[in-house]
MARTIKOL-993461 format. One record per residue (C-alpha): x, y, z; residue number from 1; residue in three letters; chain. Coordinates in nm, 4 decimals, always signed. Each point is the difference from the previous one (the first is absolute). Example, Ala and Ser with C-alpha at 12.3 -4.5 7.8 and 13.67 -1.06 7.14 Angstrom:
// residues 2
px->+1.2300 | py->-0.4500 | pz->+0.7800 | n->1 | res->ALA | chain->A $
px->+0.1370 | py->+0.3440 | pz->-0.0660 | n->2 | res->SER | chain->A $
***
This chain:
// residues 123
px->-4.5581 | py->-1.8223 | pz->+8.8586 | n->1 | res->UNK | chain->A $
px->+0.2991 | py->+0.1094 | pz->+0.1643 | n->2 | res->UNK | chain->A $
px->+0.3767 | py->-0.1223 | pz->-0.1886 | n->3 | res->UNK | chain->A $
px->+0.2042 | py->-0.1840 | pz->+0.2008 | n->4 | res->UNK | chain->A $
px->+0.3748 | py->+0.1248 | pz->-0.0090 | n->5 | res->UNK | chain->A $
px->+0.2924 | py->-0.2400 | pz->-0.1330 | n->6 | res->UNK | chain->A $
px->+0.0635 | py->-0.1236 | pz->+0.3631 | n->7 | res->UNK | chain->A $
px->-0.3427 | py->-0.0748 | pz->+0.0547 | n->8 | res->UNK | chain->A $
px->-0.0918 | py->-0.2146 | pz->-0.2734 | n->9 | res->UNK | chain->A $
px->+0.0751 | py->-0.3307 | pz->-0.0653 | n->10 | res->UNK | chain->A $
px->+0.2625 | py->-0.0687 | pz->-0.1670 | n->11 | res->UNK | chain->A $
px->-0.0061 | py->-0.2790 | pz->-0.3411 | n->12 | res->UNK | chain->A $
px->+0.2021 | py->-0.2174 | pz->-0.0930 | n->13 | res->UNK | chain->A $
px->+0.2125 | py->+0.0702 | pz->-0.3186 | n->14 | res->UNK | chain->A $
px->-0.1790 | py->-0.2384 | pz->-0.2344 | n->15 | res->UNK | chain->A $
px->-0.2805 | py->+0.1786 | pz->+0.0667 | n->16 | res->UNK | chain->A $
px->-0.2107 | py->-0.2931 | pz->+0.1589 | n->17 | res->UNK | chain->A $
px->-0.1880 | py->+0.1480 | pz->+0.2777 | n->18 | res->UNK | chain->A $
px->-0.0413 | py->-0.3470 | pz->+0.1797 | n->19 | res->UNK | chain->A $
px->+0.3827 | py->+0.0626 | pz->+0.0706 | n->20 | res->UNK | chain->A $
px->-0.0618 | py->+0.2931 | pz->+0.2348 | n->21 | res->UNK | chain->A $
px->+0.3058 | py->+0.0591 | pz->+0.1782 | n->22 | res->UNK | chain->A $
px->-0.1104 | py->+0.1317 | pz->+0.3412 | n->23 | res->UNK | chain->A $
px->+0.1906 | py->+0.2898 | pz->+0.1903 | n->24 | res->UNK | chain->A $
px->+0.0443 | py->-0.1950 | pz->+0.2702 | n->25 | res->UNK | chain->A $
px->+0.2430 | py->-0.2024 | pz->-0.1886 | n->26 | res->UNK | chain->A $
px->+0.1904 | py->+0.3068 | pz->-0.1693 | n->27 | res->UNK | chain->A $
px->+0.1805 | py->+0.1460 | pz->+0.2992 | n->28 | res->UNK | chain->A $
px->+0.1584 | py->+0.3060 | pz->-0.1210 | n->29 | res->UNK | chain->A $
px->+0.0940 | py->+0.0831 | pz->+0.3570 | n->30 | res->UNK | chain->A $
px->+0.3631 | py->+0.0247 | pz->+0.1033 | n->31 | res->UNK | chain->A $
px->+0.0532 | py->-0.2349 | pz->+0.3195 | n->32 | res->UNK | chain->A $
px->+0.1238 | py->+0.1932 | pz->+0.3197 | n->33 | res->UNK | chain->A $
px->+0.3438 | py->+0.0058 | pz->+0.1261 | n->34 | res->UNK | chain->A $
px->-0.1182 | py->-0.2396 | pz->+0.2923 | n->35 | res->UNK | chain->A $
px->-0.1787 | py->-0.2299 | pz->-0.2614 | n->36 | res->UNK | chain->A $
px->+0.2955 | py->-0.0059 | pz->-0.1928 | n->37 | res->UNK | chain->A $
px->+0.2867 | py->-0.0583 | pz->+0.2820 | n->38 | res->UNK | chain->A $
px->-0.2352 | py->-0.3062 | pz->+0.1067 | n->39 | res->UNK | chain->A $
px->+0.0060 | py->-0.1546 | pz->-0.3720 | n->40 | res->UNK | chain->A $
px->+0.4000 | py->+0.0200 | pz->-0.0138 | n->41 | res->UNK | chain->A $
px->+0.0367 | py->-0.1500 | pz->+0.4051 | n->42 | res->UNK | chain->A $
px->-0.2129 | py->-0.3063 | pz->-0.1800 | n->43 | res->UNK | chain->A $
px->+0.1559 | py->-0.0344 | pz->-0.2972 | n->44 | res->UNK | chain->A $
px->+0.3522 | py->+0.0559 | pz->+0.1954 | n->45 | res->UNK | chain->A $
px->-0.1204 | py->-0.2750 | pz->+0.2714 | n->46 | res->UNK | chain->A $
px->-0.1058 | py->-0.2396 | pz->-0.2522 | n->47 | res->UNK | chain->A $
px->+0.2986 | py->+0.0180 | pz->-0.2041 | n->48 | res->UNK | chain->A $
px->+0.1679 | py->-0.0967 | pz->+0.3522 | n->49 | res->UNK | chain->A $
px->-0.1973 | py->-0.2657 | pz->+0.0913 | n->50 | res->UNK | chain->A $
px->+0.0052 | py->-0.1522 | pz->-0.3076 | n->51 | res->UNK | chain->A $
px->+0.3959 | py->-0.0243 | pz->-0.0432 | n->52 | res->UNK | chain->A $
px->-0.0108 | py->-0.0983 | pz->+0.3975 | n->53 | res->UNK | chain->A $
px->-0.2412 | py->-0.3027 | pz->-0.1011 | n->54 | res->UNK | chain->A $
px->+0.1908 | py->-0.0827 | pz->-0.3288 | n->55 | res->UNK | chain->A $
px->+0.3475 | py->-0.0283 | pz->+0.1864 | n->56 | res->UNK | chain->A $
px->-0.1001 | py->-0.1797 | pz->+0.2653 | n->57 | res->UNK | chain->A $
px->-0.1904 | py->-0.2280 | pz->-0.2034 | n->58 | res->UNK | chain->A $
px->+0.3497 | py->-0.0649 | pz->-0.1828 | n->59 | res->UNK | chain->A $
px->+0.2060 | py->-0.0101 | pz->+0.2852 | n->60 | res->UNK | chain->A $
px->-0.2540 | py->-0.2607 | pz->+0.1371 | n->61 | res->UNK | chain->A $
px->+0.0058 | py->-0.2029 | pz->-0.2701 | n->62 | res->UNK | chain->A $
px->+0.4489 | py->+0.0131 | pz->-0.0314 | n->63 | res->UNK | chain->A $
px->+0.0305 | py->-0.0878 | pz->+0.3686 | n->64 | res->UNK | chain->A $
px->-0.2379 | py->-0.3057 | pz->-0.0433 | n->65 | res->UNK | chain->A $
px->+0.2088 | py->-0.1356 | pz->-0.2643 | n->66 | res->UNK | chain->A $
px->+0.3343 | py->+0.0789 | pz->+0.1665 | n->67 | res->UNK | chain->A $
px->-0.1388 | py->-0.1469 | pz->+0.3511 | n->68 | res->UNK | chain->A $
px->-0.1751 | py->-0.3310 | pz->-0.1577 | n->69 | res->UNK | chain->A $
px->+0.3631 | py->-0.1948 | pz->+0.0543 | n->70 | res->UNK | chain->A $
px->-0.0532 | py->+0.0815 | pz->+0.3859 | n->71 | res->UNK | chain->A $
px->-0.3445 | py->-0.1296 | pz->+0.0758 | n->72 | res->UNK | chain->A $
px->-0.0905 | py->-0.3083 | pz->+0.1429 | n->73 | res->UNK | chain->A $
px->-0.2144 | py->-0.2862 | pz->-0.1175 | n->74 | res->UNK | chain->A $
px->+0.0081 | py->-0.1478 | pz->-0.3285 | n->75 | res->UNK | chain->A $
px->+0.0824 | py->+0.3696 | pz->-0.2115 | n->76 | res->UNK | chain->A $
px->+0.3396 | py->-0.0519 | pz->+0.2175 | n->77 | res->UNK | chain->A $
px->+0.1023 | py->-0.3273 | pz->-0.1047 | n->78 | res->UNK | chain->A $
px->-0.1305 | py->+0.0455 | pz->-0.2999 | n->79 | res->UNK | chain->A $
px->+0.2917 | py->+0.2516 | pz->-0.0708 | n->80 | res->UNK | chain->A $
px->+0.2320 | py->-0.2494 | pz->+0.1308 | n->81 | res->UNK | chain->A $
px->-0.0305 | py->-0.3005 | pz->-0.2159 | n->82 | res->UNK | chain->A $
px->+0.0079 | py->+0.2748 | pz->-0.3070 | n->83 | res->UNK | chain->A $
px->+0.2890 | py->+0.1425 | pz->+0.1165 | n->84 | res->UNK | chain->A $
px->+0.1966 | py->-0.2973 | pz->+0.1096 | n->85 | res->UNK | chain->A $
px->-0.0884 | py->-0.1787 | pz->-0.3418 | n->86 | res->UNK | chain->A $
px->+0.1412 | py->+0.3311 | pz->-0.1625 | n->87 | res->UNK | chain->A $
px->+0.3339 | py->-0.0151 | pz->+0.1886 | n->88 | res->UNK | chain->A $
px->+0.0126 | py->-0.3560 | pz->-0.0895 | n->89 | res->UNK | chain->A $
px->-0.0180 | py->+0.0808 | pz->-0.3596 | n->90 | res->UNK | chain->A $
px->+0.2504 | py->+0.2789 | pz->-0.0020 | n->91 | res->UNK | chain->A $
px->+0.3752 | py->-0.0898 | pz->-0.1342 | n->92 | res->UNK | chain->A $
px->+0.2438 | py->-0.0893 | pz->+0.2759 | n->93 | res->UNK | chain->A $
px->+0.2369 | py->+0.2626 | pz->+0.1506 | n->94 | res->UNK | chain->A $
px->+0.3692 | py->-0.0633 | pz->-0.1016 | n->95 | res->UNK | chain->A $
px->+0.2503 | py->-0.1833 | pz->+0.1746 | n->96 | res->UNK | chain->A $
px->+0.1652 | py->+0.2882 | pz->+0.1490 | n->97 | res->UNK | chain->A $
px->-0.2971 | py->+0.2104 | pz->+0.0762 | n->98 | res->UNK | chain->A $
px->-0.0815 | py->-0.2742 | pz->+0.2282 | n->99 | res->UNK | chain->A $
px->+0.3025 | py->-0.0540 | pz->+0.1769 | n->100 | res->UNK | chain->A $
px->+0.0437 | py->+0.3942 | pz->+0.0746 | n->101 | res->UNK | chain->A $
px->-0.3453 | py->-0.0483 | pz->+0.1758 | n->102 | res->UNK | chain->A $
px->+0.1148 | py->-0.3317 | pz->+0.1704 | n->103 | res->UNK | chain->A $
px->+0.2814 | py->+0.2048 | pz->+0.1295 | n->104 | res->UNK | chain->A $
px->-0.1735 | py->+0.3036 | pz->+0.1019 | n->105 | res->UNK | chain->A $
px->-0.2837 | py->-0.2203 | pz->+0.2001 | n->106 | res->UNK | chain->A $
px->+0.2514 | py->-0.1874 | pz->+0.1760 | n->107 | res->UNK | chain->A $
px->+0.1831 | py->+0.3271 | pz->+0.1300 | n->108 | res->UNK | chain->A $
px->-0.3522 | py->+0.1434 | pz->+0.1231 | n->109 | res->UNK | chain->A $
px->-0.0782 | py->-0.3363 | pz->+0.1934 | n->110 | res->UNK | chain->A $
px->+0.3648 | py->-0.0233 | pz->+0.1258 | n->111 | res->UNK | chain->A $
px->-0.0491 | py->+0.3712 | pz->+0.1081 | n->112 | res->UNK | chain->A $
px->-0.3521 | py->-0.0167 | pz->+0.1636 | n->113 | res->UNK | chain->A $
px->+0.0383 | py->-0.3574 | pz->+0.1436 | n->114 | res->UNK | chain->A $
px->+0.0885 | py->+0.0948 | pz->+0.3540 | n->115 | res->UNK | chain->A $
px->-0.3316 | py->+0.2178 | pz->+0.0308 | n->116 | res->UNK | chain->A $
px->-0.2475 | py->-0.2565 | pz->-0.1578 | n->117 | res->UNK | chain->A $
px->+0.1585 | py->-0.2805 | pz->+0.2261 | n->118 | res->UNK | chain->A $
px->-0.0420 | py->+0.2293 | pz->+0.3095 | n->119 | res->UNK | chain->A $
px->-0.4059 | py->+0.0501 | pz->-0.0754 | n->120 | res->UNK | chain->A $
px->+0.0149 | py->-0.3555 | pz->-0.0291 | n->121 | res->UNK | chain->A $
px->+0.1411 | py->-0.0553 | pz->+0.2975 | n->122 | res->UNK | chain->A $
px->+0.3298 | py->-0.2142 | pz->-0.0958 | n->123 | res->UNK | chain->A $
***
């Protein structure tokens, strides 16, 4: 009978149970080519991209709903009306001269702009 050389024979697992054959076709000792090799970093690169791309636009998606629910139409719009009118109502009143510095300042604007608005009106 003929001896097989180290490659050749199968090789055992370390406990030493030979229904644990580990096959060679599982042991690659080969070294991958420089092709083989350039293709696993371009997919590891790529799916590194694609997965921040996905991830980011995912949260992005998710912020501009939020930010944009105030703006749609429907029942989500009014909604955010009533809450925020009821949350105005709430707040503490402005005081007395706050107020009439914006009294003043809106009556300057309309005194300034009147003569347009009344000529797209047509007066």
């Amino acid at each position: 009978m003929d001896q097989l050389s180290q490659e050749d024979r199968p090789r055992i697992h370390p406990t030493g149970s030979k229904s644990h054959l580990i096959e060679d076709e599982f042991i690659s000792q080969r070294a991958w080519s420089p092709l083989q090799l350039f293709v696993a970093k371009v997919g590891i690169v790529a799916g590194a991209i694609l997965l921040v791309v996905f991830v980011t636009f995912a949260y992005l998606t998710a912020a501009i709903d939020t930010r944009l629910e105030a703006f749609r139409g429907g029942p989500a719009f009014w909604v955010t009306v009533e809450q925020r009118l009821h949350k105005m109502a709430d707040e503490p009143d402005m005081p007395a001269e706050k107020k009439e510095a914006i009294l003043k300042s809106l009556r300057k604007l309309s005194a300034k702009y009147r003569p347009y608005i009344d000529a797209l009106n047509g007066h």
